[in-house]
C-alpha positions as CSV (number, residue, x, y, z in Angstrom):
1,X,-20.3,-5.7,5.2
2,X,-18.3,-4.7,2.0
3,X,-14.9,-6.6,1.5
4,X,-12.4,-4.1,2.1
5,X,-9.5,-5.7,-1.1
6,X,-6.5,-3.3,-0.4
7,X,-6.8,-4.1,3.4
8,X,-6.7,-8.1,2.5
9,X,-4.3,-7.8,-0.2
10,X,-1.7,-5.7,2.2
11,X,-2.8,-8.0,5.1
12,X,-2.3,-11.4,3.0
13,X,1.3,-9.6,1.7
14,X,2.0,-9.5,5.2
15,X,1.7,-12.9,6.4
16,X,3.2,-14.2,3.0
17,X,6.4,-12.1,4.1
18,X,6.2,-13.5,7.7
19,X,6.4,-16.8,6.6
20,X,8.9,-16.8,3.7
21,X,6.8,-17.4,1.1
22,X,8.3,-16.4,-2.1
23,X,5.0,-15.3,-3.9
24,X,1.4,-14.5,-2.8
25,X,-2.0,-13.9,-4.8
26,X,-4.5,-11.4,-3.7
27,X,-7.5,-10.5,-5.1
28,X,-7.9,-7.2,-7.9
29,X,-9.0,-4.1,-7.9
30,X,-8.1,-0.6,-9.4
31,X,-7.2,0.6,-5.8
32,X,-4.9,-2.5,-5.5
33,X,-3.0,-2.3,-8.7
34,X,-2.2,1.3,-7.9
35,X,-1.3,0.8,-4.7
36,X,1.5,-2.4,-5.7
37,X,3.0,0.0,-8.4
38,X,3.8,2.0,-5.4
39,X,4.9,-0.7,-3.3
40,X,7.1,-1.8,-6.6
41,X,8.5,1.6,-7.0
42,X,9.6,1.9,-3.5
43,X,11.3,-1.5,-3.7
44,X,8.9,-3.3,-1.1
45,X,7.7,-6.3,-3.6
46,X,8.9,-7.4,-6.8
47,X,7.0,-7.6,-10.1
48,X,3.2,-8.5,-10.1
49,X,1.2,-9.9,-12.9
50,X,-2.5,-10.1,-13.6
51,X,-3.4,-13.9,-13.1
52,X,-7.2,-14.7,-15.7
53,X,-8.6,-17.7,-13.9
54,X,-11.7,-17.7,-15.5
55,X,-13.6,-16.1,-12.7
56,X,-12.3,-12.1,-11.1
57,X,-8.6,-13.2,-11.3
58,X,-6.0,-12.5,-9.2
59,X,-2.6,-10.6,-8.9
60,X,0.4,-12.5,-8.8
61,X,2.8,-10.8,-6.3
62,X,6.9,-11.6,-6.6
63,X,7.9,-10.9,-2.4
64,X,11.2,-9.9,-1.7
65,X,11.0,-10.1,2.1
66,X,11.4,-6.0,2.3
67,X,8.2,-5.7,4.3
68,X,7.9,-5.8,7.9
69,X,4.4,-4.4,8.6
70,X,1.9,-3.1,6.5
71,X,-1.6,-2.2,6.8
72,X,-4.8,-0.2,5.4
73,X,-5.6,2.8,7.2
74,X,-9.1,2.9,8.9
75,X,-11.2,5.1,8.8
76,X,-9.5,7.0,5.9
77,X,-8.8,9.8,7.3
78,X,-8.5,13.3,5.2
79,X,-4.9,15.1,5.8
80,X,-3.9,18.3,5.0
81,X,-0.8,18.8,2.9
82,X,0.3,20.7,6.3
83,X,0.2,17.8,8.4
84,X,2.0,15.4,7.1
85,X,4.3,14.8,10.4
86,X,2.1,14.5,12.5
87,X,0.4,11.4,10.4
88,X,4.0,10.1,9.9
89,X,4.5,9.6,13.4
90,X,1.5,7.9,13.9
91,X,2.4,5.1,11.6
92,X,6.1,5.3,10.3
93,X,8.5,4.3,13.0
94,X,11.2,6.0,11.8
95,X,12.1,9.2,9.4
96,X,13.0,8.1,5.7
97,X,11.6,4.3,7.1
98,X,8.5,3.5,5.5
99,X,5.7,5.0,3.3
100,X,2.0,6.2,3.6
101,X,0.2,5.5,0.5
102,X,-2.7,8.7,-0.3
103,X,-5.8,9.1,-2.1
104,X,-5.4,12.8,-3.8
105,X,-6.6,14.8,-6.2
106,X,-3.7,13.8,-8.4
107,X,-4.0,9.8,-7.9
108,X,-2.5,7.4,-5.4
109,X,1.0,8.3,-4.2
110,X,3.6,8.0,-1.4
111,X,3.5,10.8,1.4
112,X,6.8,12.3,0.5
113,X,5.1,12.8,-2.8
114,X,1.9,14.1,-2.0
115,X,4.6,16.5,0.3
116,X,6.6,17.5,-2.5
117,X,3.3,18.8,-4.3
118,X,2.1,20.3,-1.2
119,X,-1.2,17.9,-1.8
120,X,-3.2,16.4,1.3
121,X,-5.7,13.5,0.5
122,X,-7.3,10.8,2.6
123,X,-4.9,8.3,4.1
124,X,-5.5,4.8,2.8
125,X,-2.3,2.5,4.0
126,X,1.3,2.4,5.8
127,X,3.9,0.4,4.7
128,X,7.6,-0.2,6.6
């Protein structure tokens, strides 16, 4: 079975956050970086940094303890830029509390986003 990296790295984020751990390390990808400039942007994690250990790497992630729950979406589900609530209420608890990270046409980017541009996309994470 493939290794499914943006479901570790948003898993490992998780725990780190849990347990007060100021920093974590996760494993790269392109899918990865993208999806922690989002994370940055929104204010859920501080600054990152590509680690060279000689081998694949890793990222360097600066926590801020802003995440409660986070998760990869499975399967990736394809949304319509019409159904955006719906999907919302399935994994945001609250209006305005959280963010769904989407694969579109246009690149990775938050719901509200991919709502603004009236895009749909395949679902690939939640984050709150």
């Amino acid at each position: 079975m493939a290794n499914d990296l943006l479901a570790d790295a948003l898993n490992t984020i998780k725990t780190h956050e849990h347990f007060g751990k100021p920093t974590c390390e996760v494993h790269p990808s392109k899918l990865v970086r993208e999806t922690l400039k989002i994370l940055q942007a929104r204010g859920f994690i501080g600054d990152f940094e590509f680690v060279d250990d000689g081998k694949s790497g890793q990222f360097r992630i600066k926590l801020l303890g802003k995440v409660n729950k986070c998760g990869a979406i499975k399967p990736r589900y394809p949304i319509k830029g019409t159904q955006w609530n719906e999907w919302e209420q399935k994994y945001i608890p609250g209006v305005g509390f959280g963010i769904l990270i989407v694969s579109t046409s246009s690149g990775l980017m938050s719901n509200e986003e991919a709502k603004q541009k009236g895009l749909g996309g395949r679902l690939l994470a939640f984050v709150y």
